[in-house]
PDB file of the backbone (N, CA, C, O) and the ligand in Angstrom, with CONECT records:
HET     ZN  A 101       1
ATOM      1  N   UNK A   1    -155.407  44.354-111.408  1.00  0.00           N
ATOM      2  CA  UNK A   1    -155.030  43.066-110.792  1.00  0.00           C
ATOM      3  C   UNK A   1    -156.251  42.317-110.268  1.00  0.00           C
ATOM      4  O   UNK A   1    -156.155  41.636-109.247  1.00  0.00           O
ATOM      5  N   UNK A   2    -157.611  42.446-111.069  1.00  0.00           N
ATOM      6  CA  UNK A   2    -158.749  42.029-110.357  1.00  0.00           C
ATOM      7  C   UNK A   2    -159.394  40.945-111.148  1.00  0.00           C
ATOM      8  O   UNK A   2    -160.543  40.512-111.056  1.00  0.00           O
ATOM      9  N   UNK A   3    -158.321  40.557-112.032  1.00  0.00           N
ATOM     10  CA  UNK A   3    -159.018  39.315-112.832  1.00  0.00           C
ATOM     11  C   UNK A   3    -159.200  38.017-112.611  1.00  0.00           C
ATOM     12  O   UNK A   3    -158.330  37.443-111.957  1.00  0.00           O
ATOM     13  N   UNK A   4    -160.178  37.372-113.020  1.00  0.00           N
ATOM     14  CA  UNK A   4    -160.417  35.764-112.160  1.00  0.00           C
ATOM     15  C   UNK A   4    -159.744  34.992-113.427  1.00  0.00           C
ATOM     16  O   UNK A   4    -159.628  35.060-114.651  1.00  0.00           O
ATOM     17  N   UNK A   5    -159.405  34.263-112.365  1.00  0.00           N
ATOM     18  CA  UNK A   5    -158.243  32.880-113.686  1.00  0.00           C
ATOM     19  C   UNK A   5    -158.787  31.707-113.265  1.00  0.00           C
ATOM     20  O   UNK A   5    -158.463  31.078-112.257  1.00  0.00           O
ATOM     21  N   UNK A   6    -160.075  31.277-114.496  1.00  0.00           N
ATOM     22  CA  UNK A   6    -160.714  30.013-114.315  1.00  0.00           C
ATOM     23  C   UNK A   6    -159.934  28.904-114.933  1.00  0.00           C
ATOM     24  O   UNK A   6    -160.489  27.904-115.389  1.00  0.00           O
ATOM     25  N   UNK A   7    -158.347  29.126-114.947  1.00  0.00           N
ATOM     26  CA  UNK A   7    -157.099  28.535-115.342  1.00  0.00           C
ATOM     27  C   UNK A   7    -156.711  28.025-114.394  1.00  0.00           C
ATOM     28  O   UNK A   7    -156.001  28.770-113.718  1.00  0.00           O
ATOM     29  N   UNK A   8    -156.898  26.726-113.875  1.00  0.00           N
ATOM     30  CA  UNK A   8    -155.676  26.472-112.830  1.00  0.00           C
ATOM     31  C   UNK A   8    -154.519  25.814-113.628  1.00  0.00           C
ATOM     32  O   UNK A   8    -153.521  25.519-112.972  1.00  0.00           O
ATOM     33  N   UNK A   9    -154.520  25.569-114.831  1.00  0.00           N
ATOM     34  CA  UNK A   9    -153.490  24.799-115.187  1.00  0.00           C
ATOM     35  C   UNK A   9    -152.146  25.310-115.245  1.00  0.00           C
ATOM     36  O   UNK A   9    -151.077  24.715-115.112  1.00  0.00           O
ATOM     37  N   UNK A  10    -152.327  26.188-115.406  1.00  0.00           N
ATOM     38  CA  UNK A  10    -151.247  27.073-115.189  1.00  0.00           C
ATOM     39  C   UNK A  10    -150.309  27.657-113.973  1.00  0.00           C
ATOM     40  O   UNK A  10    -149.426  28.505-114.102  1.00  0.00           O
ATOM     41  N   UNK A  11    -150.719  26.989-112.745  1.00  0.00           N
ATOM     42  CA  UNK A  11    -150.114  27.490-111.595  1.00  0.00           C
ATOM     43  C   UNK A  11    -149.112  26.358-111.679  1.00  0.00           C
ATOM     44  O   UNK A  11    -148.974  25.354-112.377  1.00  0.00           O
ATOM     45  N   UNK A  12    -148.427  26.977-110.608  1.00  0.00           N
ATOM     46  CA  UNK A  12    -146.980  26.822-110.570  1.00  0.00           C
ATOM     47  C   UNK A  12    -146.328  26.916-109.017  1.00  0.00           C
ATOM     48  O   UNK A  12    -146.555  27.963-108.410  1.00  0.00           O
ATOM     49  N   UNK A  13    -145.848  26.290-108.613  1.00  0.00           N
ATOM     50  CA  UNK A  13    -144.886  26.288-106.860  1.00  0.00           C
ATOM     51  C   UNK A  13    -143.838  27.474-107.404  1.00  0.00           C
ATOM     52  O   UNK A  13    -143.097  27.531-108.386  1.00  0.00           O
ATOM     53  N   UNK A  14    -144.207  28.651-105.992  1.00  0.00           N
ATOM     54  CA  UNK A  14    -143.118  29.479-105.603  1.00  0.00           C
ATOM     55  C   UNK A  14    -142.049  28.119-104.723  1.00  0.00           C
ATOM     56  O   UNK A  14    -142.407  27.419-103.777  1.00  0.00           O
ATOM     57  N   UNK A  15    -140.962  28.108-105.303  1.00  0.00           N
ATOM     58  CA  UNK A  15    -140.069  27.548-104.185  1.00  0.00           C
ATOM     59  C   UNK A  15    -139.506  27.680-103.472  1.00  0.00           C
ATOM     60  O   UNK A  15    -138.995  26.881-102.687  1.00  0.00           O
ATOM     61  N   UNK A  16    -139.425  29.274-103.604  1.00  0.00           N
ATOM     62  CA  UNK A  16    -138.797  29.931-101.839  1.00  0.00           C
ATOM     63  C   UNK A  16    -139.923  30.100-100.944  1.00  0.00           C
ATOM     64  O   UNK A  16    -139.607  30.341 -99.779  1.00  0.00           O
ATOM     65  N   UNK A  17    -141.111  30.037-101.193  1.00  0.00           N
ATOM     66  CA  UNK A  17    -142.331  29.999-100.046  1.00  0.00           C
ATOM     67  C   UNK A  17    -143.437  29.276 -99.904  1.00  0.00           C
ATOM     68  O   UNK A  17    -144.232  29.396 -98.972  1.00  0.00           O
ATOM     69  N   UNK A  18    -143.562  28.169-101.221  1.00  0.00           N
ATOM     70  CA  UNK A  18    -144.184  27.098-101.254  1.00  0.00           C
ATOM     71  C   UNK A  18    -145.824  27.788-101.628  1.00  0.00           C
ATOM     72  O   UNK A  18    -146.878  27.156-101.555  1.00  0.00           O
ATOM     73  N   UNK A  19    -145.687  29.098-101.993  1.00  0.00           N
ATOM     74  CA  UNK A  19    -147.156  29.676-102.645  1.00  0.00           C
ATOM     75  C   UNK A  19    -147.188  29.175-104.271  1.00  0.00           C
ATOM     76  O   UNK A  19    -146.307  28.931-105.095  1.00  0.00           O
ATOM     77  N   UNK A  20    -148.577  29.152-104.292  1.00  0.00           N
ATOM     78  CA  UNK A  20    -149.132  28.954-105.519  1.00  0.00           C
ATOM     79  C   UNK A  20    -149.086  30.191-106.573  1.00  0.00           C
ATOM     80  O   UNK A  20    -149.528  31.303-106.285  1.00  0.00           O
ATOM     81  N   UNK A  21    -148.479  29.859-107.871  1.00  0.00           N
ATOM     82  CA  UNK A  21    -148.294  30.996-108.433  1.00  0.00           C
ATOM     83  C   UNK A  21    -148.620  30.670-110.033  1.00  0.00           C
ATOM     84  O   UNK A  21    -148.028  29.827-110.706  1.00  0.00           O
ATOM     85  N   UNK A  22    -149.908  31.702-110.573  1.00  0.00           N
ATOM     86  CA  UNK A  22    -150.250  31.542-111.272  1.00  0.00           C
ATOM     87  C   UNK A  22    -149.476  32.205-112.721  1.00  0.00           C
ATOM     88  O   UNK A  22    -149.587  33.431-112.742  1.00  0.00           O
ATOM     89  N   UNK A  23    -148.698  31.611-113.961  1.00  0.00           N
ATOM     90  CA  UNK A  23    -148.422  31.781-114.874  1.00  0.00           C
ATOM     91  C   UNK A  23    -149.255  32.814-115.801  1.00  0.00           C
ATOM     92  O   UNK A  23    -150.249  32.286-116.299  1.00  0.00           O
ATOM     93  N   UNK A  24    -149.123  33.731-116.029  1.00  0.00           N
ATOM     94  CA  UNK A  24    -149.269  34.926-117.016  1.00  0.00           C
ATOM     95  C   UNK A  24    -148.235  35.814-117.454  1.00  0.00           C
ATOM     96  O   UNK A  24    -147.119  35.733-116.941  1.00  0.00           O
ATOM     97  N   UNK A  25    -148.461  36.566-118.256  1.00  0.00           N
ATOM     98  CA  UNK A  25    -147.417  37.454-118.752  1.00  0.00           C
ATOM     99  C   UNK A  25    -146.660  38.794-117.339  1.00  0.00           C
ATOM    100  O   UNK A  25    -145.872  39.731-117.474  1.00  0.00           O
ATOM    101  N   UNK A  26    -147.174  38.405-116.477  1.00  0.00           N
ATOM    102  CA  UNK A  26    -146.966  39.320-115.640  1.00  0.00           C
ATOM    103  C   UNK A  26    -145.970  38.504-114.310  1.00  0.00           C
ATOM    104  O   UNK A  26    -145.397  39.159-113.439  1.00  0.00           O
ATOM    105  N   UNK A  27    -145.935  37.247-114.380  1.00  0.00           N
ATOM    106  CA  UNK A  27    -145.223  36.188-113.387  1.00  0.00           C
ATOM    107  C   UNK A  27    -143.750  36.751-113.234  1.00  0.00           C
ATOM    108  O   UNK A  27    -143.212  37.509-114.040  1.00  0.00           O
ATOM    109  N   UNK A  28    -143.388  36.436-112.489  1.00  0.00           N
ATOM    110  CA  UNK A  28    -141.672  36.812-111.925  1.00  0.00           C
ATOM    111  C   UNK A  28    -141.462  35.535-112.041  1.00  0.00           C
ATOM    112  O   UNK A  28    -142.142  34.588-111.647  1.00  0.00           O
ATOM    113  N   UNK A  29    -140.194  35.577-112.768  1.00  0.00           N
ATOM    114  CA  UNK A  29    -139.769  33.962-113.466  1.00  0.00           C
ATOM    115  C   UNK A  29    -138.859  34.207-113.220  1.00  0.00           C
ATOM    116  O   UNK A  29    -138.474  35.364-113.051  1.00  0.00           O
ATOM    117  N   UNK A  30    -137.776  32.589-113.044  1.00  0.00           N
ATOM    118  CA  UNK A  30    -136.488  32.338-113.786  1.00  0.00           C
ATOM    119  C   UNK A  30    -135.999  30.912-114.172  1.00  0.00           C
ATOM    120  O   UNK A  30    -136.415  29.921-113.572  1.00  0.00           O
ATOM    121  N   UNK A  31    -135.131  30.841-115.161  1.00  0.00           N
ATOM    122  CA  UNK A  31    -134.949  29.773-115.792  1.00  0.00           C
ATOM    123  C   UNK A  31    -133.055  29.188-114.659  1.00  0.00           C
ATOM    124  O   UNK A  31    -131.958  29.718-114.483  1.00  0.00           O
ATOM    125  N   UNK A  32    -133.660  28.012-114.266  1.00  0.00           N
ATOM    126  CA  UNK A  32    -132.404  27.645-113.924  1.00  0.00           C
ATOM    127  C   UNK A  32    -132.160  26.004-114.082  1.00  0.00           C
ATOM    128  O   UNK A  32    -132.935  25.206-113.557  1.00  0.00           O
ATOM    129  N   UNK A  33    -130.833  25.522-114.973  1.00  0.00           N
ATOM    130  CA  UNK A  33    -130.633  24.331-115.230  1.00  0.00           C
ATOM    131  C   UNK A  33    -132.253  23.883-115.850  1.00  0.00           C
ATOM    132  O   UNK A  33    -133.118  23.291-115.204  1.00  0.00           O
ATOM    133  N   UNK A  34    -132.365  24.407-117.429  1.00  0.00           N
ATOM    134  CA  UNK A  34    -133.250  24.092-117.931  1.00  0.00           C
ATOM    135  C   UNK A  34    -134.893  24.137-117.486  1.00  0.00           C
ATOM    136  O   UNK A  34    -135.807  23.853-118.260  1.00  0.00           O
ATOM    137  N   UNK A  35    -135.084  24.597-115.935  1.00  0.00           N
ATOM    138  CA  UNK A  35    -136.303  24.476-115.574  1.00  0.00           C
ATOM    139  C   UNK A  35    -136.707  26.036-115.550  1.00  0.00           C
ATOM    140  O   UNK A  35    -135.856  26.915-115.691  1.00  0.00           O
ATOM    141  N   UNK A  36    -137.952  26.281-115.377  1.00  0.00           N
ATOM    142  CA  UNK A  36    -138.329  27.521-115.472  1.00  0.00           C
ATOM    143  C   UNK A  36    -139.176  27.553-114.099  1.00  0.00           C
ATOM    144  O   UNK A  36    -139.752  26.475-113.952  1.00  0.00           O
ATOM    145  N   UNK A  37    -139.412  28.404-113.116  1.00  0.00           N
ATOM    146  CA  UNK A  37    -139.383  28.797-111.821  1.00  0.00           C
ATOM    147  C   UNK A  37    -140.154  29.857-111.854  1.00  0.00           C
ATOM    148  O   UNK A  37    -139.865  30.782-112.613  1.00  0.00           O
ATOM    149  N   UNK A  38    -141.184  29.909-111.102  1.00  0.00           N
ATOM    150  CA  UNK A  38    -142.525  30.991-110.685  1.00  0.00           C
ATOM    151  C   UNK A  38    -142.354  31.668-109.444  1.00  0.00           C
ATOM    152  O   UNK A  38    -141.746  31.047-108.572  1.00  0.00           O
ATOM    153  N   UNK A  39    -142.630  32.438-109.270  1.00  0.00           N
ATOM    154  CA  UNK A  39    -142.277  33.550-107.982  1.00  0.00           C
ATOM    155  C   UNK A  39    -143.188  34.073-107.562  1.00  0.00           C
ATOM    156  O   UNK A  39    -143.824  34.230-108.604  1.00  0.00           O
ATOM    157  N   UNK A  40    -144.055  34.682-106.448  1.00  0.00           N
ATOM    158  CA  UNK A  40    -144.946  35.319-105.937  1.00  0.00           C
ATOM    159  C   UNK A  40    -144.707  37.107-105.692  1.00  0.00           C
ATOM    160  O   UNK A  40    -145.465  38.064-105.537  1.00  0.00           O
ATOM    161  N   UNK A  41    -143.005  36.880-105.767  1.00  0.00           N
ATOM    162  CA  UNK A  41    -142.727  38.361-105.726  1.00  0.00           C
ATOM    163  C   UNK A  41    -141.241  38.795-105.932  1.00  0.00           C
ATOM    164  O   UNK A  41    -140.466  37.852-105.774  1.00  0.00           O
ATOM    165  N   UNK A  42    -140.701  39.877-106.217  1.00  0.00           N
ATOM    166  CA  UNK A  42    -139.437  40.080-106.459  1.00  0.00           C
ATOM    167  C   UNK A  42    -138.644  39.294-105.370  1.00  0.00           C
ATOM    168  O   UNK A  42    -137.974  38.381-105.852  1.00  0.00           O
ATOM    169  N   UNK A  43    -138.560  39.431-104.016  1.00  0.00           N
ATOM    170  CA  UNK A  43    -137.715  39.227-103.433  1.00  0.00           C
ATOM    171  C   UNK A  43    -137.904  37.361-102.696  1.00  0.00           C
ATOM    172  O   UNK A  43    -137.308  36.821-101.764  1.00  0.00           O
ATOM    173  N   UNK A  44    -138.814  36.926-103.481  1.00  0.00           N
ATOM    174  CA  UNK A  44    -138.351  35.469-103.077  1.00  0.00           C
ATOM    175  C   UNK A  44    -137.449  34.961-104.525  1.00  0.00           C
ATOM    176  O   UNK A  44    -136.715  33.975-104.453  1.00  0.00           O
ATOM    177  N   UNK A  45    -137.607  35.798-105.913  1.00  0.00           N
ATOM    178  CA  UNK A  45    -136.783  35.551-106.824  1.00  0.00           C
ATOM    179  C   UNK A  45    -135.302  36.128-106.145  1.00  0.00           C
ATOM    180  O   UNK A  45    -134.322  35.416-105.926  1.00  0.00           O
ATOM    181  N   UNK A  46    -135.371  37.146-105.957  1.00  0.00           N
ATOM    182  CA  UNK A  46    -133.695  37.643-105.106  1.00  0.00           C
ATOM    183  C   UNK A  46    -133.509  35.923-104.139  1.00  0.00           C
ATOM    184  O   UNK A  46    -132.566  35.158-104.346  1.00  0.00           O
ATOM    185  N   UNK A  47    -134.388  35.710-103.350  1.00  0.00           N
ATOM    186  CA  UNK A  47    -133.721  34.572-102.608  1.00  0.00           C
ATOM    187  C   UNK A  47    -133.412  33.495-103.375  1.00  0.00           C
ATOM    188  O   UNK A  47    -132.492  32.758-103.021  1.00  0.00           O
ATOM    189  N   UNK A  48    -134.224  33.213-104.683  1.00  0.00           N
ATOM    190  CA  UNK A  48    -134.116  32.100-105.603  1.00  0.00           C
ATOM    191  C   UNK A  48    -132.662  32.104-105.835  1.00  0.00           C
ATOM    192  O   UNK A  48    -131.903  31.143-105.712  1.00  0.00           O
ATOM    193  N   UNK A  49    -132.290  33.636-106.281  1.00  0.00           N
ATOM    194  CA  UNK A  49    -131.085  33.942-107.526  1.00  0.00           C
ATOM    195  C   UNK A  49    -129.761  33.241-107.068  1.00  0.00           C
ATOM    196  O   UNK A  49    -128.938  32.553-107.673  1.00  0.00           O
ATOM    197  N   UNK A  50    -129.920  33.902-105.084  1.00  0.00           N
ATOM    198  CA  UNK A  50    -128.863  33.856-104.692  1.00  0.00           C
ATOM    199  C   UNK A  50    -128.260  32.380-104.563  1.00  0.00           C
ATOM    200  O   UNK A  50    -127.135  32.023-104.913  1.00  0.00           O
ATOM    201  N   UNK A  51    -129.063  31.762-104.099  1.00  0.00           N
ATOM    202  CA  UNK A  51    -128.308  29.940-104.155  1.00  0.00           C
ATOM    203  C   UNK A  51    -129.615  29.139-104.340  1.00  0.00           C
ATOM    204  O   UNK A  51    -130.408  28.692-103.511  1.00  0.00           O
ATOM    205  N   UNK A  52    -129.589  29.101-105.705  1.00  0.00           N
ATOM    206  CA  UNK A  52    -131.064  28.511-105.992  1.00  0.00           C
ATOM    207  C   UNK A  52    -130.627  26.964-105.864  1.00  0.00           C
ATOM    208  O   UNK A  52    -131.652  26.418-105.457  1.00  0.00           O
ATOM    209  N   UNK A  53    -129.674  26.024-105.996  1.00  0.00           N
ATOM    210  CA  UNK A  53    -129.608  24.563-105.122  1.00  0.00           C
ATOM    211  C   UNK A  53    -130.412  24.776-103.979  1.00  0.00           C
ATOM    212  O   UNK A  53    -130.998  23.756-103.619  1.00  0.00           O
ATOM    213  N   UNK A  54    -130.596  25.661-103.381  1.00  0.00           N
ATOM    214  CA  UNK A  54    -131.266  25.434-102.010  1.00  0.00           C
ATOM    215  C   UNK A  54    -132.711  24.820-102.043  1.00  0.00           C
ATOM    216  O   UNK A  54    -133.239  24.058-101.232  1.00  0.00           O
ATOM    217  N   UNK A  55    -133.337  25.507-103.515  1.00  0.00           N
ATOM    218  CA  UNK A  55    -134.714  25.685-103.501  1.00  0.00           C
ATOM    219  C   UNK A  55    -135.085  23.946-104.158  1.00  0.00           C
ATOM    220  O   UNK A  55    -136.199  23.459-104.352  1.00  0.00           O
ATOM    221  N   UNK A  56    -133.525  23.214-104.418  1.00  0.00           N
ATOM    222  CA  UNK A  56    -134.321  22.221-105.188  1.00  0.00           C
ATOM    223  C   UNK A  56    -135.085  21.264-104.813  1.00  0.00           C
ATOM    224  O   UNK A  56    -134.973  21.036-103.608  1.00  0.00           O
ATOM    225  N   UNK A  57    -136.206  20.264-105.641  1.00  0.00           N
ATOM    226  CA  UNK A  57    -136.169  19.233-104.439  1.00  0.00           C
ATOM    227  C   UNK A  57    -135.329  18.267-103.927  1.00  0.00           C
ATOM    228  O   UNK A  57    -135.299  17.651-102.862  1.00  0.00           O
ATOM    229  N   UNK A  58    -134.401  18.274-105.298  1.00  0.00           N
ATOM    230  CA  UNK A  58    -133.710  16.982-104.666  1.00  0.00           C
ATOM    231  C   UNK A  58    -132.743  17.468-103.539  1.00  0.00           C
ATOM    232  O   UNK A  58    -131.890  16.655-103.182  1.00  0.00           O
ATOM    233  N   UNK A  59    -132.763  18.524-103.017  1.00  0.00           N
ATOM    234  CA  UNK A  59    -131.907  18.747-101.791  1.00  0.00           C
ATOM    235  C   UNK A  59    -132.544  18.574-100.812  1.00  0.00           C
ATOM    236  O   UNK A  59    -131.876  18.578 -99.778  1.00  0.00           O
ATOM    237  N   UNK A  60    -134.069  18.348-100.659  1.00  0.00           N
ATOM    238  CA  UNK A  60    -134.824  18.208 -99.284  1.00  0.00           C
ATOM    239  C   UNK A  60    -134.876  16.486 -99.617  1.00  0.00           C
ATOM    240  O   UNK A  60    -135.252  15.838 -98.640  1.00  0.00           O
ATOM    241  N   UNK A  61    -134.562  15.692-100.818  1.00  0.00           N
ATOM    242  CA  UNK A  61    -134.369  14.721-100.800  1.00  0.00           C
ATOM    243  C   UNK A  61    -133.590  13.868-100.138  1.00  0.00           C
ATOM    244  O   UNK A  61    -133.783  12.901 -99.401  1.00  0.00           O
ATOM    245  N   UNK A  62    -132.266  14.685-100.745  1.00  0.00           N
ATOM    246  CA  UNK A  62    -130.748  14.257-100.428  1.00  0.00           C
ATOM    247  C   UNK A  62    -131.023  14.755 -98.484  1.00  0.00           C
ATOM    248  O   UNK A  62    -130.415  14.065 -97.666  1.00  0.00           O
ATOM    249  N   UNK A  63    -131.661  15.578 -98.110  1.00  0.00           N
ATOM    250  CA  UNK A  63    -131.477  15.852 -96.298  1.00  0.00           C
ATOM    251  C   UNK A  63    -132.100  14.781 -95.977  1.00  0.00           C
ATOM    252  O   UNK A  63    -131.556  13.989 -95.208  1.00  0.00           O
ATOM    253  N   UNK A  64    -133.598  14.481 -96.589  1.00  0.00           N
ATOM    254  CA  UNK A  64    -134.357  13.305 -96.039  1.00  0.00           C
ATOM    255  C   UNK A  64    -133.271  12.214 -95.918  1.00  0.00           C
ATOM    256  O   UNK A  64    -133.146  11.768 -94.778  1.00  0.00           O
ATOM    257  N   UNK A  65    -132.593  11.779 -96.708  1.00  0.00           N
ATOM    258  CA  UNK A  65    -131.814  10.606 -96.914  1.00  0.00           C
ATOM    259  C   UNK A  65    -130.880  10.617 -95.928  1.00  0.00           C
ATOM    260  O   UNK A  65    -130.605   9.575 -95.332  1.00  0.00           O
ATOM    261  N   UNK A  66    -130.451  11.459 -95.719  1.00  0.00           N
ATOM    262  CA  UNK A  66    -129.067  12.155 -94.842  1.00  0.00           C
ATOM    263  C   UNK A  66    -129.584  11.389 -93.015  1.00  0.00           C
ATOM    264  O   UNK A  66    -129.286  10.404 -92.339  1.00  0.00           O
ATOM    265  N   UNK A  67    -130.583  12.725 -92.895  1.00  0.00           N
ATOM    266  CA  UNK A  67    -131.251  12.180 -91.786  1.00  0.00           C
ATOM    267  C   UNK A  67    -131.506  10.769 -91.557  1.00  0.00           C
ATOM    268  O   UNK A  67    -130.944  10.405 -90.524  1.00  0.00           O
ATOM    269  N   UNK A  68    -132.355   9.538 -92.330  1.00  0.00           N
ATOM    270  CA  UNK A  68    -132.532   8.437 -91.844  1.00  0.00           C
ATOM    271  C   UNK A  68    -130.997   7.628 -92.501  1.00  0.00           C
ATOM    272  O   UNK A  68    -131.062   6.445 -92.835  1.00  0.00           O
ATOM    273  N   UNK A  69    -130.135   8.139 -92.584  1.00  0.00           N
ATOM    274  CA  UNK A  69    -128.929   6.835 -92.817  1.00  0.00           C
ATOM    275  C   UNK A  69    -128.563   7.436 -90.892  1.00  0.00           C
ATOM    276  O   UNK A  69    -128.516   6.729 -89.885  1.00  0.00           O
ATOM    277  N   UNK A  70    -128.342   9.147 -91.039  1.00  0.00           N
ATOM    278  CA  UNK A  70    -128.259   9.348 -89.314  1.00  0.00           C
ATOM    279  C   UNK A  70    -128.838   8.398 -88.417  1.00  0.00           C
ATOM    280  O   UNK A  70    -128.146   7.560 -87.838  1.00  0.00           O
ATOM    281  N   UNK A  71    -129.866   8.473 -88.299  1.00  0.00           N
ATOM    282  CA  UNK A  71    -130.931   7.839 -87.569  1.00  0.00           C
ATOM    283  C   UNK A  71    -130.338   6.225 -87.405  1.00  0.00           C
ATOM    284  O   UNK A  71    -129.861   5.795 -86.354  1.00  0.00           O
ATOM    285  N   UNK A  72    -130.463   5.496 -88.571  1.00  0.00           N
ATOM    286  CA  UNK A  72    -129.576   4.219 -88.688  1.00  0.00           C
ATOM    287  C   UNK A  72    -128.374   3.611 -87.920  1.00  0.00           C
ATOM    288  O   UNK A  72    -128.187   2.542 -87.339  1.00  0.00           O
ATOM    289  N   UNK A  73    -127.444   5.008 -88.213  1.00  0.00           N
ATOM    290  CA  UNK A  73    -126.471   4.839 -87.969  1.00  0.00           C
ATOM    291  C   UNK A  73    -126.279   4.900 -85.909  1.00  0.00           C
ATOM    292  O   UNK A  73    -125.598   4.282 -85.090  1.00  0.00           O
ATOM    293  N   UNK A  74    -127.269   5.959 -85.850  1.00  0.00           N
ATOM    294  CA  UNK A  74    -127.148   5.822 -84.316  1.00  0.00           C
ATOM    295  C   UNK A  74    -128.325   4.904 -83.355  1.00  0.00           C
ATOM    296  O   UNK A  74    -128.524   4.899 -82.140  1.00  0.00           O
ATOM    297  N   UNK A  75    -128.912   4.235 -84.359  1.00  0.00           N
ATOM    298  CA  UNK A  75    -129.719   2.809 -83.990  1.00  0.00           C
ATOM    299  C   UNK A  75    -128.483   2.159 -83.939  1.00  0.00           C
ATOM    300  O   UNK A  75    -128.362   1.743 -82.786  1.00  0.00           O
ATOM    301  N   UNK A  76    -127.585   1.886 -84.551  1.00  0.00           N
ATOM    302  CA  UNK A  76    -126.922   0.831 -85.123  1.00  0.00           C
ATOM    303  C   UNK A  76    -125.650   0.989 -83.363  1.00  0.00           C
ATOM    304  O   UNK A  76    -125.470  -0.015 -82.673  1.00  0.00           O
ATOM    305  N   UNK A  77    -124.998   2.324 -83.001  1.00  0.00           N
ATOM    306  CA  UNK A  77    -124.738   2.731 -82.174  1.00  0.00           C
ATOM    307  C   UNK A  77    -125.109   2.154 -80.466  1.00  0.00           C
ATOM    308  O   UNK A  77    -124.452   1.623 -79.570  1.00  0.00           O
ATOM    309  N   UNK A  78    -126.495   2.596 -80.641  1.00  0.00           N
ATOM    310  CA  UNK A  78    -126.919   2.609 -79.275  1.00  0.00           C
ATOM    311  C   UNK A  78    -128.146   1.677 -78.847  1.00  0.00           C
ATOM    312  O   UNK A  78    -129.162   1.870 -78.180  1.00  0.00           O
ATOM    313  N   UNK A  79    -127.431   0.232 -79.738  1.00  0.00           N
ATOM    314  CA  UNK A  79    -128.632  -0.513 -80.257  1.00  0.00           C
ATOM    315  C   UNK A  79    -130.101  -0.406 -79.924  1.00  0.00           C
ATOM    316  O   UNK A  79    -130.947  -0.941 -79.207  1.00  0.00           O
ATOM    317  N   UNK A  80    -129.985   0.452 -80.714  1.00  0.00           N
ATOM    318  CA  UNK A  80    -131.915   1.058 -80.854  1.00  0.00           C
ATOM    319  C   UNK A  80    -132.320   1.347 -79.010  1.00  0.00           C
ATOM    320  O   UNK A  80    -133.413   1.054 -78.525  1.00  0.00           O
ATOM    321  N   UNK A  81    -131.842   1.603 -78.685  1.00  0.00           N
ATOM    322  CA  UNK A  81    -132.329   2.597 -76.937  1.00  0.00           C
ATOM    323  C   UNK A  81    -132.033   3.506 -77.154  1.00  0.00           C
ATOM    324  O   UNK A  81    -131.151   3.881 -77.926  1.00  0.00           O
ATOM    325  N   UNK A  82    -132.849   4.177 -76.386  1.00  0.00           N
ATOM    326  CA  UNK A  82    -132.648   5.469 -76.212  1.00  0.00           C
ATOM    327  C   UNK A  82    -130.782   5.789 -75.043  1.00  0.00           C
ATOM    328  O   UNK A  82    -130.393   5.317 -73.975  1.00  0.00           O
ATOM    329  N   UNK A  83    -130.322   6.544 -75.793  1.00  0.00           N
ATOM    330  CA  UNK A  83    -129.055   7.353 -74.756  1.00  0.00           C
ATOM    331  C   UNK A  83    -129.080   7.331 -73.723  1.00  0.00           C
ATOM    332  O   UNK A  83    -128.354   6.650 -72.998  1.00  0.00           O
ATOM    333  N   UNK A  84    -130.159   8.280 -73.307  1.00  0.00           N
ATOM    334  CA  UNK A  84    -130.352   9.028 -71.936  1.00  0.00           C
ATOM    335  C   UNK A  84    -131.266   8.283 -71.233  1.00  0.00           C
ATOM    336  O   UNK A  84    -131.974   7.392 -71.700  1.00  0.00           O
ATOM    337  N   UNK A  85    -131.229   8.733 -69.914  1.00  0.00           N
ATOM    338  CA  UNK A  85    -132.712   8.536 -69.345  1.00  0.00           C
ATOM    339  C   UNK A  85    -132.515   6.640 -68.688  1.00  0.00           C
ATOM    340  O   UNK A  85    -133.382   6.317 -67.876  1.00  0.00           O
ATOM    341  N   UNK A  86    -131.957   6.065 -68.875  1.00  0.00           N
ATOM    342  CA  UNK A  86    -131.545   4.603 -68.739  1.00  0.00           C
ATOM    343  C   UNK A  86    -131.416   4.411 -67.293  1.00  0.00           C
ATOM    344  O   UNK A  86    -130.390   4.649 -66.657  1.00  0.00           O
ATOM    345  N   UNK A  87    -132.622   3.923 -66.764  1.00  0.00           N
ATOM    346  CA  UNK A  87    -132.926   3.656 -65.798  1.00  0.00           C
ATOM    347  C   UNK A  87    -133.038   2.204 -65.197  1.00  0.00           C
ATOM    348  O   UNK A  87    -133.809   1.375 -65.681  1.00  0.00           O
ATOM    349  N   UNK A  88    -132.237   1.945 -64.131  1.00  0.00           N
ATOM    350  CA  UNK A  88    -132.349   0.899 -63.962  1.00  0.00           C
ATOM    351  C   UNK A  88    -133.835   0.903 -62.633  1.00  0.00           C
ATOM    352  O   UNK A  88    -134.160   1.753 -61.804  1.00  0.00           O
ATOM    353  N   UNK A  89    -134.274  -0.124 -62.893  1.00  0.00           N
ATOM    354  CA  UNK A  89    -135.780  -0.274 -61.194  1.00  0.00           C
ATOM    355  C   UNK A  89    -135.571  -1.329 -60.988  1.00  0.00           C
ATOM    356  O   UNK A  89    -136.175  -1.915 -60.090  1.00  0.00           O
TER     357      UNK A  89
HETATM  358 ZN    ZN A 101    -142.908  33.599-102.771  1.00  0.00          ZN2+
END
């Protein structure tokens, strides 16, 4: 396991831990909904297997989105003040 890989083209995002993972015949893979998926080790593929939607991006997309319509929505609420803390001097 002591070989230098003057390859970077070949790396690849672990998506259960956000490590860099270099493609060779030795990679822990899996193919899901047409994409193929790099692993750093057996058991972030076990976390992949189990509900790999989790790992996608478009689900940290779809939260980003989630969050600022939230955000919006409780601007829209508490017309843009803060809740708490409302002090009158
Ligand atoms: Zn990993």
């Amino acid at each position: 396991m002591t070989h230098l890989n003057t390859n970077n083209s070949g790396n690849h995002k672990d998506p259960v831990c956000g490590m860099d993972v270099s493609s060779d015949k030795n990679s822990i893979t899996a193919t899901w909904n047409d994409q193929t998926y790099y692993f750093c080790a057996q058991t972030c593929l076990d976390a992949f297997e189990k509900s790999p939607e989790a790992y996608q991006k478009k689900s940290s997309f779809f939260l980003k989105r989630w969050w600022s319509n939230y955000l919006k929505r409780l601007n829209k609420v508490t017309n843009g003040k803060p809740q708490c803390c409302d002090k009158k001097s």
